[in-house]
PDB file of N, CA, C, O and CB in Angstrom:
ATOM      1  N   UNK A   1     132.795  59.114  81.077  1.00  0.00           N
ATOM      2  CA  UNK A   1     131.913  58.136  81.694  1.00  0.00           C
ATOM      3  C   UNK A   1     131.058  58.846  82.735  1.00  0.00           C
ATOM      4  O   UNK A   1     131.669  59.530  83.555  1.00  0.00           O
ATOM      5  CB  UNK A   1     132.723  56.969  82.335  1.00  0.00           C
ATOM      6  N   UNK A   2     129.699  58.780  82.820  1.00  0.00           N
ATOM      7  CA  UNK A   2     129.283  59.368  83.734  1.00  0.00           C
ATOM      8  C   UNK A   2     128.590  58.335  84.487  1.00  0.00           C
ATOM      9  O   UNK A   2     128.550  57.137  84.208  1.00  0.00           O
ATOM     10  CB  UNK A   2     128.612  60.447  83.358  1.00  0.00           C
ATOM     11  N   UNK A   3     127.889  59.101  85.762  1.00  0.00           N
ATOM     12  CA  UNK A   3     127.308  58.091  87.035  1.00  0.00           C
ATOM     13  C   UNK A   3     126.310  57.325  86.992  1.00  0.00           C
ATOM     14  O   UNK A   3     125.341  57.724  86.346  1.00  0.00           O
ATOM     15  CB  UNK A   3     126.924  58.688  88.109  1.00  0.00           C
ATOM     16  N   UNK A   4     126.235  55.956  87.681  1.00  0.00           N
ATOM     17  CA  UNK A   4     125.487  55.206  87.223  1.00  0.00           C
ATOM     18  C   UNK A   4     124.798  55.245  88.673  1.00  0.00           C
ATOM     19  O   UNK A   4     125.532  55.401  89.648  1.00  0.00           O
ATOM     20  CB  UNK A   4     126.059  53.943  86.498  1.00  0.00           C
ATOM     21  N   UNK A   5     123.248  55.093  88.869  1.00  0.00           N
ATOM     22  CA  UNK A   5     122.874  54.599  89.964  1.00  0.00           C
ATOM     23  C   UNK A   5     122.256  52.731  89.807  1.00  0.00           C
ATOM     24  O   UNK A   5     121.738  52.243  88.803  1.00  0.00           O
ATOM     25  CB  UNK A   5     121.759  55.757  90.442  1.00  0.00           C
ATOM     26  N   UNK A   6     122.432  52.283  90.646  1.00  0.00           N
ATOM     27  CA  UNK A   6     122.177  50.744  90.686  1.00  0.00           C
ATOM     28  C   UNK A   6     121.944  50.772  92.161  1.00  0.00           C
ATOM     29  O   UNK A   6     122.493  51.467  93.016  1.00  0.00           O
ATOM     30  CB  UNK A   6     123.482  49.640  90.124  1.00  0.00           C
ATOM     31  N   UNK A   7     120.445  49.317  92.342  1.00  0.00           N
ATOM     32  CA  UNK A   7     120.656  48.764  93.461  1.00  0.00           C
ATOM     33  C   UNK A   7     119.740  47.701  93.179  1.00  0.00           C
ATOM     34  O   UNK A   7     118.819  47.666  92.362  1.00  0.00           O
ATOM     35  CB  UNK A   7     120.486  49.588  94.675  1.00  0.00           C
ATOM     36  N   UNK A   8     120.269  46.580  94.238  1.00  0.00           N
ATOM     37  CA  UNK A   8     120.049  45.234  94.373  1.00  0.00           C
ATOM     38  C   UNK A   8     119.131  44.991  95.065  1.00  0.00           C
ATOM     39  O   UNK A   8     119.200  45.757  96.026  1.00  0.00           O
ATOM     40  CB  UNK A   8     120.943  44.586  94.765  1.00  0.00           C
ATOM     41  N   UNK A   9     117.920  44.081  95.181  1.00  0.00           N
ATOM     42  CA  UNK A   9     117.105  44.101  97.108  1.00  0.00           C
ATOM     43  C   UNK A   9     116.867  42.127  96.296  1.00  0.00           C
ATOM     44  O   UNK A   9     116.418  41.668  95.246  1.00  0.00           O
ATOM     45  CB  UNK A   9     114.564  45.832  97.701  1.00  0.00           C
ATOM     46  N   UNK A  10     117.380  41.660  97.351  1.00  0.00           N
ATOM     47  CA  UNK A  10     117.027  40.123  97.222  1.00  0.00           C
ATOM     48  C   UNK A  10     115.266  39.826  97.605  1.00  0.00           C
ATOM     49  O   UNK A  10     114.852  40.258  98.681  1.00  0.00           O
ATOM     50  CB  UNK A  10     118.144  39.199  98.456  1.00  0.00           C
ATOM     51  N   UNK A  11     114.543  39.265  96.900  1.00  0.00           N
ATOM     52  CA  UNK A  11     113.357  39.129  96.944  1.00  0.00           C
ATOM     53  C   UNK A  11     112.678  37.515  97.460  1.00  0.00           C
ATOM     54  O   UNK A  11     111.594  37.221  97.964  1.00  0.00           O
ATOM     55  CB  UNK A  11     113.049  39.584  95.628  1.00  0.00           C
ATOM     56  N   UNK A  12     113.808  36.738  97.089  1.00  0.00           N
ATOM     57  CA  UNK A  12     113.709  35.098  97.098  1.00  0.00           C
ATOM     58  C   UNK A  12     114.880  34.562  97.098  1.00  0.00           C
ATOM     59  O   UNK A  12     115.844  35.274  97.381  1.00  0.00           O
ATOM     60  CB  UNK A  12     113.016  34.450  95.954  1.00  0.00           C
ATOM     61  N   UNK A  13     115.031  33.413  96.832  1.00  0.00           N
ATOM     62  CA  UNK A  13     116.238  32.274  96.763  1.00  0.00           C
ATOM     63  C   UNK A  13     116.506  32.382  95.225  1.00  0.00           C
ATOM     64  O   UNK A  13     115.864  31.895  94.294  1.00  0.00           O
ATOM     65  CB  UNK A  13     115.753  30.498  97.302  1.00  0.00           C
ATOM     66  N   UNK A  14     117.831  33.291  95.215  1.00  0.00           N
ATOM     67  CA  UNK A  14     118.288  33.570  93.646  1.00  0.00           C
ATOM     68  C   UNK A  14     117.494  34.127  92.696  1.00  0.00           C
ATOM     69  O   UNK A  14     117.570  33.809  91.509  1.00  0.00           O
ATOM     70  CB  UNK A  14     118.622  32.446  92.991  1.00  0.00           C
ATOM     71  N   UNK A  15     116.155  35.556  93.457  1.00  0.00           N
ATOM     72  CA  UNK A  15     115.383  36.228  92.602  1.00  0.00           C
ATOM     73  C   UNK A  15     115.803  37.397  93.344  1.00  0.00           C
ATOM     74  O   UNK A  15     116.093  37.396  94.540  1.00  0.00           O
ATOM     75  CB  UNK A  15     113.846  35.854  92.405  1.00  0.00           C
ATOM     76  N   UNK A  16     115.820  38.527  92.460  1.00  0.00           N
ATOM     77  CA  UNK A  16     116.272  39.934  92.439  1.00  0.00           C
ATOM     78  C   UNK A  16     115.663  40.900  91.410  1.00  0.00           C
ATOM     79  O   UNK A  16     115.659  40.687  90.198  1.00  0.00           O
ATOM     80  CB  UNK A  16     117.689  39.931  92.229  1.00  0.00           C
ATOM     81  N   UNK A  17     115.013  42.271  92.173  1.00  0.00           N
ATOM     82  CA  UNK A  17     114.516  43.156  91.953  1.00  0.00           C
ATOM     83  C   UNK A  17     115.810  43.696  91.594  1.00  0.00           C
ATOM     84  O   UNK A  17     116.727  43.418  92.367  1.00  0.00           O
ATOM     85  CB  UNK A  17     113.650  43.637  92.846  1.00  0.00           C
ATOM     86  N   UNK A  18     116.105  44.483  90.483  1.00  0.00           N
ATOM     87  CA  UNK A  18     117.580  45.503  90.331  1.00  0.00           C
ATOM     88  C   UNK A  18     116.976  46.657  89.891  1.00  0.00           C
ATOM     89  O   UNK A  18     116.306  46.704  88.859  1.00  0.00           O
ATOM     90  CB  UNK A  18     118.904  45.027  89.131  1.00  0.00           C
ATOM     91  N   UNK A  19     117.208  47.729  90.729  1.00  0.00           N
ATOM     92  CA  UNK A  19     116.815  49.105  90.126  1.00  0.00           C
ATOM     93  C   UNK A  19     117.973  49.938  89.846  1.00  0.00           C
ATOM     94  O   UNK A  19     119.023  50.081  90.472  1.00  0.00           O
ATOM     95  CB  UNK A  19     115.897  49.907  91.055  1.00  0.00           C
ATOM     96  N   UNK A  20     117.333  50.717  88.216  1.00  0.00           N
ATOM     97  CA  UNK A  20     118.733  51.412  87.557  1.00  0.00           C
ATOM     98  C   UNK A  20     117.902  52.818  87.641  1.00  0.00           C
ATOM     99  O   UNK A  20     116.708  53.003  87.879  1.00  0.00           O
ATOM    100  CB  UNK A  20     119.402  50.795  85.653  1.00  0.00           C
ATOM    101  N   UNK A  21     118.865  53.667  87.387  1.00  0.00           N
ATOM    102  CA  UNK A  21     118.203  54.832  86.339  1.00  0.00           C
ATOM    103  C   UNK A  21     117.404  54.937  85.649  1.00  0.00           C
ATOM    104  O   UNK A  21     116.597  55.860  85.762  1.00  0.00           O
ATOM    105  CB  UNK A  21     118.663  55.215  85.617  1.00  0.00           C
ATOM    106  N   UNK A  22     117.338  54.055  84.706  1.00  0.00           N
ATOM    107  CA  UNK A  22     116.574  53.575  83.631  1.00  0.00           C
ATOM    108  C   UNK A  22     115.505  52.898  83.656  1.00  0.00           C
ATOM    109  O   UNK A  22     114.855  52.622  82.647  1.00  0.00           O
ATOM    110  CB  UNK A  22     117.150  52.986  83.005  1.00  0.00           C
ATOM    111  N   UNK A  23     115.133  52.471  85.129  1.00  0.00           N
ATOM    112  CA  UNK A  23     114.176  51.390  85.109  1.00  0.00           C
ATOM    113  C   UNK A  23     114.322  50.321  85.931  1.00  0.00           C
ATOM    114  O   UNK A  23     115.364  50.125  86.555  1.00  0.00           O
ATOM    115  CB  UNK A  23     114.084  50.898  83.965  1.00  0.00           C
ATOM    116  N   UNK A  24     113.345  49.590  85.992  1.00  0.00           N
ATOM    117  CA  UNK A  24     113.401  48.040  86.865  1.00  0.00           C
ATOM    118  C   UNK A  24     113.802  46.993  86.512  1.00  0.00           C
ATOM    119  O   UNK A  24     113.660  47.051  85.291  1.00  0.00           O
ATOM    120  CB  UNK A  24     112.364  47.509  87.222  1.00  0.00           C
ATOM    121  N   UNK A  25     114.438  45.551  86.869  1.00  0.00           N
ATOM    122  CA  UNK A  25     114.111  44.565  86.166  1.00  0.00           C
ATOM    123  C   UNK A  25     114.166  43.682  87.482  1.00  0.00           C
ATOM    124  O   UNK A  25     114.583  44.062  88.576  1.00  0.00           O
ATOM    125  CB  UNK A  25     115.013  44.255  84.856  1.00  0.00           C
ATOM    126  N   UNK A  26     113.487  41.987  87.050  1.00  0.00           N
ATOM    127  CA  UNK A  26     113.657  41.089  87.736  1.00  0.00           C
ATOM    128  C   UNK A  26     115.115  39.949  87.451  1.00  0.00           C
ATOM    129  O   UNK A  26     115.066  39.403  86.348  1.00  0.00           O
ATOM    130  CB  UNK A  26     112.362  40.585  87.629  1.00  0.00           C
ATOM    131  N   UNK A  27     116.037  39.666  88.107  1.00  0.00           N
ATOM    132  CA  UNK A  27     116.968  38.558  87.811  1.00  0.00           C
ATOM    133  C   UNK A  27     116.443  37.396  88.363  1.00  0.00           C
ATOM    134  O   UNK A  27     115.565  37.522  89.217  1.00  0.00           O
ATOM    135  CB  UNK A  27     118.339  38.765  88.313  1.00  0.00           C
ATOM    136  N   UNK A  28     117.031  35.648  87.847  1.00  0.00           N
ATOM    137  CA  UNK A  28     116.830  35.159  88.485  1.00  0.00           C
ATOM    138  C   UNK A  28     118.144  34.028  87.938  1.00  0.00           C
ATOM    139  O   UNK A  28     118.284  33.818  86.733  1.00  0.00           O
ATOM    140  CB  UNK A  28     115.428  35.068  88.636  1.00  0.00           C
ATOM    141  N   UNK A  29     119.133  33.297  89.066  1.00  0.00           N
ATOM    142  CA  UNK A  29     120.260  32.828  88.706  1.00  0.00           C
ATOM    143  C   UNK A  29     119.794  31.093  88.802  1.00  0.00           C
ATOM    144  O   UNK A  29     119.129  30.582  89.704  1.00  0.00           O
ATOM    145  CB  UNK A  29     121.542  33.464  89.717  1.00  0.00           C
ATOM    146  N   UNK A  30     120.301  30.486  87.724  1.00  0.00           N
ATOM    147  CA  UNK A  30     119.885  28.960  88.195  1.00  0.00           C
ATOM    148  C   UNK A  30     121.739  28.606  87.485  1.00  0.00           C
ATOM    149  O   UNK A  30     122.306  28.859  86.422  1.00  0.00           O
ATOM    150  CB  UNK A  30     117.919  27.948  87.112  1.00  0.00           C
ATOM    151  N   UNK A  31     122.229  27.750  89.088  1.00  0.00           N
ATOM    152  CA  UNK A  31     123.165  27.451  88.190  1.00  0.00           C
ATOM    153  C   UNK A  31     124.189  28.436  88.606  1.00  0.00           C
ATOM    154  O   UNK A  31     124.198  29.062  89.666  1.00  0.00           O
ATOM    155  CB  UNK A  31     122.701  27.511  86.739  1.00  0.00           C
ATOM    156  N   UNK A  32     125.471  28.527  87.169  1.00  0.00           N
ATOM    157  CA  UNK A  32     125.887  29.409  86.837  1.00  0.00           C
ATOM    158  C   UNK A  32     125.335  30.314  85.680  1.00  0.00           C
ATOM    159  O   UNK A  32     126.157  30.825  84.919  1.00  0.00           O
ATOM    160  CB  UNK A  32     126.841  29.032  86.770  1.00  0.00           C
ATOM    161  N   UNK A  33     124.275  30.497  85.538  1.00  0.00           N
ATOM    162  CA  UNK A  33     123.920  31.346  84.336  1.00  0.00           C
ATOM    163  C   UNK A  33     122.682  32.366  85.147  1.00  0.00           C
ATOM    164  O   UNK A  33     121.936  31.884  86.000  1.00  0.00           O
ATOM    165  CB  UNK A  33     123.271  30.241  82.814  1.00  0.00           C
ATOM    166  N   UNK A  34     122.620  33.808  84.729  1.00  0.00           N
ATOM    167  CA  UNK A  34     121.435  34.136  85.334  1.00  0.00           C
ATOM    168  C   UNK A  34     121.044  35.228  84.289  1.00  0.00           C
ATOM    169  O   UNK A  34     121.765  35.714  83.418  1.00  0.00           O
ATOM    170  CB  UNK A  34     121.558  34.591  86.923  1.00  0.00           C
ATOM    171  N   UNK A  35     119.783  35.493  84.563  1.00  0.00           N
ATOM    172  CA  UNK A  35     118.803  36.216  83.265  1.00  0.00           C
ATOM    173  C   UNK A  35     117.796  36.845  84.023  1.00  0.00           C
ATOM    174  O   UNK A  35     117.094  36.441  84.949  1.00  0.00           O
ATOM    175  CB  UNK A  35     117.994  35.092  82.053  1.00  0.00           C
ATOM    176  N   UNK A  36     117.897  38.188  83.283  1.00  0.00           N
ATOM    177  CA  UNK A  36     116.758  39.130  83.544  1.00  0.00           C
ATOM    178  C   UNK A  36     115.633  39.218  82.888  1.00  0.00           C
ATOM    179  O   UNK A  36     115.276  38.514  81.943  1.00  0.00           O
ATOM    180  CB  UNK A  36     117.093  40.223  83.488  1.00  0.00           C
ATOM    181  N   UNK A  37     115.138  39.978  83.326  1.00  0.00           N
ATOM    182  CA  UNK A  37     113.683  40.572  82.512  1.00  0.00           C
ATOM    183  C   UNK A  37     113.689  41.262  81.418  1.00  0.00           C
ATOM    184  O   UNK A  37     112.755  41.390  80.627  1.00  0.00           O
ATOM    185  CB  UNK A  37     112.905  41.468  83.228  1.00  0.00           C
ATOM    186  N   UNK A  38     115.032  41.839  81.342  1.00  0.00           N
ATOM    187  CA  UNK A  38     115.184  43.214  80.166  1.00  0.00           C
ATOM    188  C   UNK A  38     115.780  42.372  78.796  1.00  0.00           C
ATOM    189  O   UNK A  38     115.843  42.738  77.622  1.00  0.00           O
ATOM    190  CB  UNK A  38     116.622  44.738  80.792  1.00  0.00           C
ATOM    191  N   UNK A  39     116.229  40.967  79.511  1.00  0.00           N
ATOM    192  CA  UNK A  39     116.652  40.005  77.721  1.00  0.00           C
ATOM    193  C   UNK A  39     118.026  39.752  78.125  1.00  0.00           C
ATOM    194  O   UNK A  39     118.570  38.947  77.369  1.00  0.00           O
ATOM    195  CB  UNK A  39     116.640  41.128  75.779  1.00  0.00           C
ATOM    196  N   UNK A  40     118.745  40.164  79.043  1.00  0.00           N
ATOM    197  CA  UNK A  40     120.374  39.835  79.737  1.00  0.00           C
ATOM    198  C   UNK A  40     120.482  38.609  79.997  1.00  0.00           C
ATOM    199  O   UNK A  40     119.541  37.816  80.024  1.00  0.00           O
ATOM    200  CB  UNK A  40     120.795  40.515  81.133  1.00  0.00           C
ATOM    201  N   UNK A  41     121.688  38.346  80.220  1.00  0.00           N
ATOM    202  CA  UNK A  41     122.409  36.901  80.472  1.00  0.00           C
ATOM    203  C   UNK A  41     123.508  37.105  80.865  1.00  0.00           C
ATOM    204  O   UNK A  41     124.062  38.026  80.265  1.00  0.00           O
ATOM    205  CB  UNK A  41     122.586  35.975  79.391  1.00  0.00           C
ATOM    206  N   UNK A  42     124.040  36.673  81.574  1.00  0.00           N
ATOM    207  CA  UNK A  42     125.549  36.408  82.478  1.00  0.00           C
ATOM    208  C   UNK A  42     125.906  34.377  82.323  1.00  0.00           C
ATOM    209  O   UNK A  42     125.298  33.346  82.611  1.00  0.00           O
ATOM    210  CB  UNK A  42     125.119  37.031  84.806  1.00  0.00           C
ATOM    211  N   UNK A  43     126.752  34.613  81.929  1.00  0.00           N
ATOM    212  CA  UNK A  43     127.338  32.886  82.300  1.00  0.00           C
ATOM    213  C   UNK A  43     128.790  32.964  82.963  1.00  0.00           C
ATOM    214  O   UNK A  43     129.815  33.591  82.696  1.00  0.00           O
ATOM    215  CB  UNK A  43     127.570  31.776  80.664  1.00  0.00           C
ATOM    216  N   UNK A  44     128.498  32.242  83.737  1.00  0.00           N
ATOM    217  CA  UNK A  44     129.848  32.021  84.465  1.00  0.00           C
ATOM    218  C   UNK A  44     130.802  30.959  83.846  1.00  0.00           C
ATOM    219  O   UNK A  44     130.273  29.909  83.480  1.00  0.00           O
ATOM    220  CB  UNK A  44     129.570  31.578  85.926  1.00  0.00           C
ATOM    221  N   UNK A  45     131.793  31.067  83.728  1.00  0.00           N
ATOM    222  CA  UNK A  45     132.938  30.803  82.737  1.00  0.00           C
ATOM    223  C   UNK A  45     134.107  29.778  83.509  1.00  0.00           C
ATOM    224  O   UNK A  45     134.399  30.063  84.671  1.00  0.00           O
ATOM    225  CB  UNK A  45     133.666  32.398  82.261  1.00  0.00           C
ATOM    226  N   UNK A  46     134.666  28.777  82.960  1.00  0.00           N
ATOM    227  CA  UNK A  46     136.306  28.149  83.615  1.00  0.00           C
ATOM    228  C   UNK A  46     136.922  29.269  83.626  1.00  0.00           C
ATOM    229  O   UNK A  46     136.729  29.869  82.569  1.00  0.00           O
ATOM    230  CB  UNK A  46     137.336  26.962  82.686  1.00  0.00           C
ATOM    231  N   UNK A  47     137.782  29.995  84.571  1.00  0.00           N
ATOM    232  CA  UNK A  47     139.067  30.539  84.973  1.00  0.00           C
ATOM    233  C   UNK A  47     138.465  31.740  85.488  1.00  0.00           C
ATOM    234  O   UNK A  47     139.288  32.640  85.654  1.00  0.00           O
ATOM    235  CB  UNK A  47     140.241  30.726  83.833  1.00  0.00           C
ATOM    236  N   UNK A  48     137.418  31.995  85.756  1.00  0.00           N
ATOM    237  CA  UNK A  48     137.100  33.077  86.377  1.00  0.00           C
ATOM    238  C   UNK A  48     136.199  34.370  85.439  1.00  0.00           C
ATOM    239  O   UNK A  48     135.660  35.408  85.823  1.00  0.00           O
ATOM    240  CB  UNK A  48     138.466  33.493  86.908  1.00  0.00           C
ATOM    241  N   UNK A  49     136.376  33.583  83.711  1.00  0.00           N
ATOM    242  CA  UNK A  49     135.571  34.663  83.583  1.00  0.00           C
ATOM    243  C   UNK A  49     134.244  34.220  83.184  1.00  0.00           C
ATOM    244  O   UNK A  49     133.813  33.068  83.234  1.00  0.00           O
ATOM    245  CB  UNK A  49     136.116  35.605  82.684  1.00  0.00           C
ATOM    246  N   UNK A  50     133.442  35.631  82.641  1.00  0.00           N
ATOM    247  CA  UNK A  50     132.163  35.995  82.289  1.00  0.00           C
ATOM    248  C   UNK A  50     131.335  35.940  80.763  1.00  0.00           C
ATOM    249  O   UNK A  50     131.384  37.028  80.189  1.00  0.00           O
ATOM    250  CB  UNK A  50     132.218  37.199  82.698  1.00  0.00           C
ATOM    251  N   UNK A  51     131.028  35.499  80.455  1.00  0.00           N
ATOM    252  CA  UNK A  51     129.927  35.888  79.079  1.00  0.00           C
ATOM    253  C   UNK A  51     128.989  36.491  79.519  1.00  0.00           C
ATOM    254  O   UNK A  51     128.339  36.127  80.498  1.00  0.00           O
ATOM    255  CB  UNK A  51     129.225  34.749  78.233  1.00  0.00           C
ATOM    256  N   UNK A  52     128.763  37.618  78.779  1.00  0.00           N
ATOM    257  CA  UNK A  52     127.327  38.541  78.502  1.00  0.00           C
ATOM    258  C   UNK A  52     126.694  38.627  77.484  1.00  0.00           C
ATOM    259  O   UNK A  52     127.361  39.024  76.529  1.00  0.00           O
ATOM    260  CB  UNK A  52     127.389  39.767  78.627  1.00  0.00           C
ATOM    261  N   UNK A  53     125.502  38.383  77.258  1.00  0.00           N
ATOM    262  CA  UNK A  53     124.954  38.511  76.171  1.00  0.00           C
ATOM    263  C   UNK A  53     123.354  38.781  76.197  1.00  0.00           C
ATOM    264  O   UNK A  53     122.786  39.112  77.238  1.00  0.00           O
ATOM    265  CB  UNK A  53     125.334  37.416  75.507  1.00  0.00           C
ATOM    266  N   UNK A  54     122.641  38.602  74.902  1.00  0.00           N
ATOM    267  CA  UNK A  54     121.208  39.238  74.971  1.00  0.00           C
ATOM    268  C   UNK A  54     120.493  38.366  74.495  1.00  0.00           C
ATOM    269  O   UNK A  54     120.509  38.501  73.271  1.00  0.00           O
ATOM    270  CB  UNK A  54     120.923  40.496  74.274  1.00  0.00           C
ATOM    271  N   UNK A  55     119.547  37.112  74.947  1.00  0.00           N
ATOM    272  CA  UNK A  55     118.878  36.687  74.252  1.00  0.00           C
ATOM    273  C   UNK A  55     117.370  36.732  73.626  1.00  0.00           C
ATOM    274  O   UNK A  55     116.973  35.840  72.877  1.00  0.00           O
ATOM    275  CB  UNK A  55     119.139  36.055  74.588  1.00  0.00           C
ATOM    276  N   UNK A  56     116.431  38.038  74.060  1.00  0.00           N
ATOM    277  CA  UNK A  56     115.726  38.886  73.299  1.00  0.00           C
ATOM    278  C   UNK A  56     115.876  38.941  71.927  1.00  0.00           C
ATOM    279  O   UNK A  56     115.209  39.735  71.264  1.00  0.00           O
ATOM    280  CB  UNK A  56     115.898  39.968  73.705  1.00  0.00           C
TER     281      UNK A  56
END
């Protein structure tokens, strides 16, 4: 596994600039579900967990 760089900078009320290695994207969370620019998705789940997925 090698090193990842990541960082977060809050821009608005549940909007986020995330910079990788790889590039930029914008998030934005409504809810429990939040989605980027790059086609990502996060859902927040009963018992604590997560779905990820791509809807691109």
């Amino acid at each position: 596994m090698g090193v990842q760089y990541r960082k977060k900078h809050k821009i608005g009320r549940n909007v986020w600039i995330n910079q990788t290695g790889t590039g930029a994207s914008v998030s934005t969370k409504v809810g429990p579900v939040t989605v980027n620019s790059r086609g990502g998705v996060w859902v927040k789940l009963p018992g604590g967990m997560t779905y990820r997925g791509r809807w691109k």
